[in-house]
C-alpha positions as CSV (number, residue, x, y, z in Angstrom):
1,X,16.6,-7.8,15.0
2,X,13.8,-6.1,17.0
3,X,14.0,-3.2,18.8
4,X,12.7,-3.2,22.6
5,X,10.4,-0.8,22.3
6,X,8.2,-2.7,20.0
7,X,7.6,-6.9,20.1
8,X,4.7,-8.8,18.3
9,X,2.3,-10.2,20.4
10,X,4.0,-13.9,21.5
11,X,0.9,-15.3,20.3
12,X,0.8,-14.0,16.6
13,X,2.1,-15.8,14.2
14,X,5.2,-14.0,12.1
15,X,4.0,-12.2,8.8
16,X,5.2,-14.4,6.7
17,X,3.3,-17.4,8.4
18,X,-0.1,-15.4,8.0
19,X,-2.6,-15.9,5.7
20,X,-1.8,-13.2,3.2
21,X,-5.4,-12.8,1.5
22,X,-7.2,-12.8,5.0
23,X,-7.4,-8.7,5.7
24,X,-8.2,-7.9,9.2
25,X,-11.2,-5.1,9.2
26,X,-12.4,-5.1,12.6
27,X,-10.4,-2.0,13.9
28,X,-8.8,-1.4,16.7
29,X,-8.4,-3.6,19.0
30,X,-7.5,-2.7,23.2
31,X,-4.6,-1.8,23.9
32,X,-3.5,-1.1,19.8
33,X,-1.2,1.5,19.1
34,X,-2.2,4.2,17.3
35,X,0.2,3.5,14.9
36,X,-1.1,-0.3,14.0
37,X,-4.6,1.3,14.0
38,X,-3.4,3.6,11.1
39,X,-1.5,0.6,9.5
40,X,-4.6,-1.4,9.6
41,X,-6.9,1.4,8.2
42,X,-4.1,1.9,5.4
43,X,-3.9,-1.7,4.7
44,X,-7.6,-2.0,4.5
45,X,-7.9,1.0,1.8
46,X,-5.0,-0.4,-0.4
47,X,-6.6,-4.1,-0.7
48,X,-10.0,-3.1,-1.5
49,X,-8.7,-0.3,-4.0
50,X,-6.2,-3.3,-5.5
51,X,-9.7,-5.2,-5.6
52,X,-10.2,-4.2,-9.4
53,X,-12.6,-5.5,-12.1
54,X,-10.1,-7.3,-14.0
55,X,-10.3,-5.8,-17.6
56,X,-8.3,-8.5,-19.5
57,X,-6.2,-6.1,-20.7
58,X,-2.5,-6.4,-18.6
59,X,-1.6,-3.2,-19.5
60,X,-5.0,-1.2,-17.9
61,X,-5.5,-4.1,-14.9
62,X,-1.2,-3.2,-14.5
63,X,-1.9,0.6,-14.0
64,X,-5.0,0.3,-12.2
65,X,-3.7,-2.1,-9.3
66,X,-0.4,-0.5,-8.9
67,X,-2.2,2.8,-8.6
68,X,-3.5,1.2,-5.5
69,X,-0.7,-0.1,-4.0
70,X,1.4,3.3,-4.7
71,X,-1.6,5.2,-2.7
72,X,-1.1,2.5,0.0
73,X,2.8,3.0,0.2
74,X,1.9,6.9,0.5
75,X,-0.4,6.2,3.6
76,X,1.9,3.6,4.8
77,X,5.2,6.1,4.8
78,X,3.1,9.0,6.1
79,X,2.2,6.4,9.0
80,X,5.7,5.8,9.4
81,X,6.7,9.8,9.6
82,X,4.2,10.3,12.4
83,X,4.3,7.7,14.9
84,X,7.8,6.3,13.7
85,X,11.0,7.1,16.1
86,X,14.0,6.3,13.9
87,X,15.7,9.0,12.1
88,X,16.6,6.4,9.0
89,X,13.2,5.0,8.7
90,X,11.2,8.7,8.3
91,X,13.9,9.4,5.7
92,X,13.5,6.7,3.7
93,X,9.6,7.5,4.5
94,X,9.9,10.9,3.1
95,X,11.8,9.7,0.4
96,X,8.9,7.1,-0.2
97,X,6.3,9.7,-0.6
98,X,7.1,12.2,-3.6
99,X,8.8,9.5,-5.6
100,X,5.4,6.9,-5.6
101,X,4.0,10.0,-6.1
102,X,5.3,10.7,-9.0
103,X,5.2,7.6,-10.4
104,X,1.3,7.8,-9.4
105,X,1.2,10.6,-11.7
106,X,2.4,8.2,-14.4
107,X,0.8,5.8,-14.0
108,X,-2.6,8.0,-14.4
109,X,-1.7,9.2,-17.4
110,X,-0.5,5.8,-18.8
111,X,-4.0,4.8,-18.0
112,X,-5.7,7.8,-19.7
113,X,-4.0,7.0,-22.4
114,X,-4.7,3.2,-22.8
115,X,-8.1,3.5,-21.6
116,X,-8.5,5.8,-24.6
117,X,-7.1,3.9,-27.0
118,X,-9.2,1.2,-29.1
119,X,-7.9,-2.0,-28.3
120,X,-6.0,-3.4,-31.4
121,X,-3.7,-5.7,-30.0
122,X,-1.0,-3.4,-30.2
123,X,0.0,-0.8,-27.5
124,X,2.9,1.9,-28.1
């Protein structure tokens, strides 16, 4: 259920019923929160850093994408702790950023790793 305090426009179409690959750069728009302005600008950075050059290795195209998305849940929950209002969303928020964090850090050194290695058809 929604809150009062915030409503989707009456004329936009639920999330699910948008077209998912369609990313909206234009901005703000009048009357946009701040908060959907940051979202937006977030959203924008995580799709073209998910826009890799597919390597045809799962493992490497895996890390590199994820990477990605992790930074955008980072942006996304820092978002959240700014301009949200509900105690239980900023915690899970703040629970959200050290933990993709850390699995950021992983990730990176996953990569290093198989980057480095030659490819032989057999990863550790």
């Amino acid at each position: 259920m929604l809150s009062g305090r915030s409503r989707p426009d009456a004329q936009a179409p639920p999330s699910s019923a948008r077209d998912v690959g369609a990313h909206d750069t234009q901005g703000a728009r009048p009357g946009e929160a701040p908060s959907t302005q940051a979202f937006r600008e977030a959203n924008d950075r995580m799709h073209q850093g998910m826009a890799i050059a597919y390597t045809g290795d799962a493992d490497i195209d895996f890390l590199r994408g994820m990477i990605a998305h992790h930074e955008g849940a980072i942006a996304m929950a820092r978002i959240a702790v700014e301009h949200g209002e509900a105690a239980d969303v900023q915690s899970l928020a703040r629970e959200i950023i050290p933990a993709q964090e850390a699995e950021i850090l992983r990730m990176r050194i996953l990569l290093a790793r198989h980057e480095d290695d030659p490819p032989s058809g057999v990863r550790p």
